[in-house]
C-alpha positions in Angstrom: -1.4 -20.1 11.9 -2.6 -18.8 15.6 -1.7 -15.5 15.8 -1.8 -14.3 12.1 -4.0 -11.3 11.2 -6.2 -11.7 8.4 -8.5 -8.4 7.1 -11.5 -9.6 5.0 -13.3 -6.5 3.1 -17.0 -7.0 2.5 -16.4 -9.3 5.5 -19.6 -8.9 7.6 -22.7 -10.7 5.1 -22.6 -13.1 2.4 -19.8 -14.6 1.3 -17.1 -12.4 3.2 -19.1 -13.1 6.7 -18.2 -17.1 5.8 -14.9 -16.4 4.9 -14.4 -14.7 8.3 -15.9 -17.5 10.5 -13.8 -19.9 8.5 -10.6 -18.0 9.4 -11.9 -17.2 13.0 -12.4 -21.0 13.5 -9.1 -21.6 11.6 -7.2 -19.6 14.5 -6.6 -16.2 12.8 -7.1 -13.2 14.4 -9.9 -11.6 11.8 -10.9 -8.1 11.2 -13.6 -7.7 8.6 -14.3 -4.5 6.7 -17.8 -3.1 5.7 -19.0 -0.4 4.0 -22.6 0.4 5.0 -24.8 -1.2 7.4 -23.2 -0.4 10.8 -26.6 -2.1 12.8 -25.4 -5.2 10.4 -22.0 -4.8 11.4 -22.6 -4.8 15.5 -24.5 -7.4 15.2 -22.3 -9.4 13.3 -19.5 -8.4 15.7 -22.1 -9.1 18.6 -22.2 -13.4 17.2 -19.0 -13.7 16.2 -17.0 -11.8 18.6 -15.2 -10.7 15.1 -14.4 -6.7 15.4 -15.4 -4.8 12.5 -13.8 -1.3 10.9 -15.7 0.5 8.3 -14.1 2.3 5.3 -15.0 3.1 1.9 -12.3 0.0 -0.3 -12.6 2.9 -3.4 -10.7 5.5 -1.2 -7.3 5.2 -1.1 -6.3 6.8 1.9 -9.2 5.3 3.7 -8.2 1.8 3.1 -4.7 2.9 4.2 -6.1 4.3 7.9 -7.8 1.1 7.8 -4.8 -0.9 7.5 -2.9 1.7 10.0 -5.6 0.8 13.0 -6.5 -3.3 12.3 -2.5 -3.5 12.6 -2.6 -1.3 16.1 -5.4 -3.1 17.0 -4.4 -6.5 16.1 -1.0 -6.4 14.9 0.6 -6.6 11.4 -1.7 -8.1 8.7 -0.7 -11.1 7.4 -3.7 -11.7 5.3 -5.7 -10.3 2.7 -9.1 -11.0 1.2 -10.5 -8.2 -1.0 -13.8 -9.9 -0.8 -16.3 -5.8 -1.1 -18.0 -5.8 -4.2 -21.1 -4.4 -5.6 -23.5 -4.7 -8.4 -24.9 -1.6 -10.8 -26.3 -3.2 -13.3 -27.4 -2.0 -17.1 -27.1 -2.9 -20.4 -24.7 -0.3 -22.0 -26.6 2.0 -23.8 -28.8 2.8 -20.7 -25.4 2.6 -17.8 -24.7 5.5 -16.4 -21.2 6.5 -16.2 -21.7 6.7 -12.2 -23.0 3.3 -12.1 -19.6 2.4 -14.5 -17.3 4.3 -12.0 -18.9 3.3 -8.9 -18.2 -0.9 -9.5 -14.9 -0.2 -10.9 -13.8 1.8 -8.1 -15.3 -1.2 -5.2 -14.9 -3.7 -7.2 -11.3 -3.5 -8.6 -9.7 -0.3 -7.5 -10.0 -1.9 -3.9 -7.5 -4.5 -4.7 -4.9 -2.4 -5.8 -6.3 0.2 -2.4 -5.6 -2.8 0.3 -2.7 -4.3 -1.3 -0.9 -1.0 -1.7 -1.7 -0.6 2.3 -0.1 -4.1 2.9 2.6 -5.3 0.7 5.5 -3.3 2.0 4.6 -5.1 5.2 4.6 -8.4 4.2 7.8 -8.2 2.2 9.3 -6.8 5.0 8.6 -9.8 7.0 8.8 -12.5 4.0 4.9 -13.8 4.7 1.9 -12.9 3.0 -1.5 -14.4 1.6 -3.7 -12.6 -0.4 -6.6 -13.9 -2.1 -9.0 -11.8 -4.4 -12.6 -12.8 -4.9 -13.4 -12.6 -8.8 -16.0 -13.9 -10.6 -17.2 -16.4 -13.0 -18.9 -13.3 -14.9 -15.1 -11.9 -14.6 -14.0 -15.1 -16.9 -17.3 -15.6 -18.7 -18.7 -12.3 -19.4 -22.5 -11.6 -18.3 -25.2 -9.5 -20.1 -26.1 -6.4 -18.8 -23.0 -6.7 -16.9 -20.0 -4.9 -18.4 -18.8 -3.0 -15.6 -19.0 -5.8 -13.0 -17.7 -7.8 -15.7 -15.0 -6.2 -16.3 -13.8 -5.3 -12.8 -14.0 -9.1 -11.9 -11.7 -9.7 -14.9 -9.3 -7.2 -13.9 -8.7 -8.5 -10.6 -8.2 -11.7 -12.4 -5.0 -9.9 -14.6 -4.3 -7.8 -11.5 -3.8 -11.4 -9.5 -1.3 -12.6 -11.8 1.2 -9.6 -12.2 0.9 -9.1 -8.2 1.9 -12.9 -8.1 5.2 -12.5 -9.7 6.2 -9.2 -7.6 5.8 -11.1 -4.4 6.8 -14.4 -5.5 10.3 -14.3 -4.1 9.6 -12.4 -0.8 7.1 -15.4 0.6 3.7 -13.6 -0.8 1.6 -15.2 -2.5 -1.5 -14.0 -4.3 -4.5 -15.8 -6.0 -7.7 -15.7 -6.9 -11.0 -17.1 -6.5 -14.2 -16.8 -9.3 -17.1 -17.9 -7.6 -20.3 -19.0 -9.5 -23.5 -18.3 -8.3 -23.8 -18.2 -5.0 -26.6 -18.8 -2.1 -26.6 -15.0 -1.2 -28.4 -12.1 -1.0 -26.9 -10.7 -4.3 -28.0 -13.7 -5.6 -31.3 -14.0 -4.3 -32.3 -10.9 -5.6 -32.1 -11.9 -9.0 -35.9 -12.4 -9.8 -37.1 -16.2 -9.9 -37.8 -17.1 -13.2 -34.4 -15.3 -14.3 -32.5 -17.7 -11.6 -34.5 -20.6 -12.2 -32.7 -20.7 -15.4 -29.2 -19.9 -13.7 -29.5 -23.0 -11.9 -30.5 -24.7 -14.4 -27.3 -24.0 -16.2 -25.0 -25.2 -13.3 -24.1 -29.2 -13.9 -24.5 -30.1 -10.3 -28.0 -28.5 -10.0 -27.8 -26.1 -7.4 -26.0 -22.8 -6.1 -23.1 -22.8 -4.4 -22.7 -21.9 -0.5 -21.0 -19.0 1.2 -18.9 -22.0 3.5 -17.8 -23.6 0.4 -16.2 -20.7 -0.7 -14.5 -19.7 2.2 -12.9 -23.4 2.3 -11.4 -22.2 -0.7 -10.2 -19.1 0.7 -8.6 -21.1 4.5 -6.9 -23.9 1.7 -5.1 -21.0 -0.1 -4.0 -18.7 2.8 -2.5 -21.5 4.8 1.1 -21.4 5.8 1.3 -24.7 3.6 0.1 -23.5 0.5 3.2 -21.5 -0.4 3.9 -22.9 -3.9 -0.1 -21.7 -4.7 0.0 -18.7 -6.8 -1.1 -16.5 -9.3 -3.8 -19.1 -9.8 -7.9 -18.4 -10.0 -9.8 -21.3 -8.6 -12.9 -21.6 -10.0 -15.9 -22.9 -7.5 -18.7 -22.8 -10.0 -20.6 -26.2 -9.7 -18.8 -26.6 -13.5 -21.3 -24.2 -14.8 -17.6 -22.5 -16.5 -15.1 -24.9 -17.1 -11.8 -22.6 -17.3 
């Protein structure tokens, strides 16, 4: 694994900053990708020693450029986690179609946006990992949710079909659907709406960012080659599916 070049979108808070450090620790060479907060950024750059890029995952020719300098920098990529997502949400009949457009395009459009920009690579050299962060409100549905919901099922479907195109040249592609999560996504939710959250979750807590990014270092391993088109669900058994 020393040596391989993993890109991590979203990668610089939450749950993409833990898949990072996991990777980092792992022996990858990391580059994580944000989309806003550049004082964030440094200063996530500035403790991990983990260089950030920053480019809008919803533009396609941005997340190509992207792809064109991490590999300059770093060298070809060799991983992919399309971690960047964002929340808009409404019930439907007060959504807005921006709010509809602007989580489809994040949220799912960036899969198909970074895997576009790497797969030629990776079959070209016969090695590839990709994982894609979904969502138990992608298998589950969520109220007040749709488009969120939706994009986190399509990268469910989207997993799958990639699976069996890279199958044969060593590329492998799964998911992950978290559960609620320890972040600040999460904490934002007001108390007495997550109070009952947890209190649907079996094991009586949320989930942490580290847990899921042990997910993410099991299925990008050199060793995990016979994972994929799979979803791993790391929900606390809140959705058993």
């Amino acid at each position: 694994m020393d040596g391989r070049v993993a890109i991590v979108t979203g990668g610089t808070r939450g749950i993409g900053e833990a898949i990072c450090l996991s990777l980092r620790d792992a022996g990858y060479k990391v580059a994580a990708g944000y989309g806003g907060d550049a004082a964030k950024a440094a200063r996530f750059t500035e403790q991990t020693g983990i260089p950030a890029w920053k480019w809008d995952v919803g533009d396609f020719q941005a997340c190509a450029e992207a792809v064109r300098e991490i590999t300059a920098a770093l060298g070809p990529v060799d991983i992919l986690v399309n971690n960047a997502g964002i929340t808009r949400d409404a019930t439907m009949h007060r959504m807005k179609h921006e709010q509809w457009l602007e989580v489809i395009h994040t949220n799912l459009s960036s899969c198909f946006n970074m895997c576009n920009a790497v797969f030629d690579s990776m079959r070209e050299r016969g090695f590839g990992r990709i994982v894609n962060i979904g969502s138990i409100n992608g298998q589950a549905g969520q109220y007040g949710q749709v488009n969120y919901a939706a994009a986190k099922s399509g990268i469910h479907g989207f997993t799958k079909a990639l699976a069996q195109e890279g199958a044969a040249r060593g590329i492998t592609v799964n998911a992950i659907a978290p559960g609620y999560i320890d972040t600040d996504m999460v904490r934002a939710v007001p108390p007495n709406v997550l109070e009952k959250i947890v209190a649907r979750i079996p094991v009586g807590r949320l989930g942490r960012a580290a847990e899921i990014a042990r997910g993410v270092a099991f299925l990008v391993a050199d060793d995990a080659g016979f994972i994929t088109g799979s979803t791993l669900s790391i929900n606390g058994g809140q959705h058993m599916y």
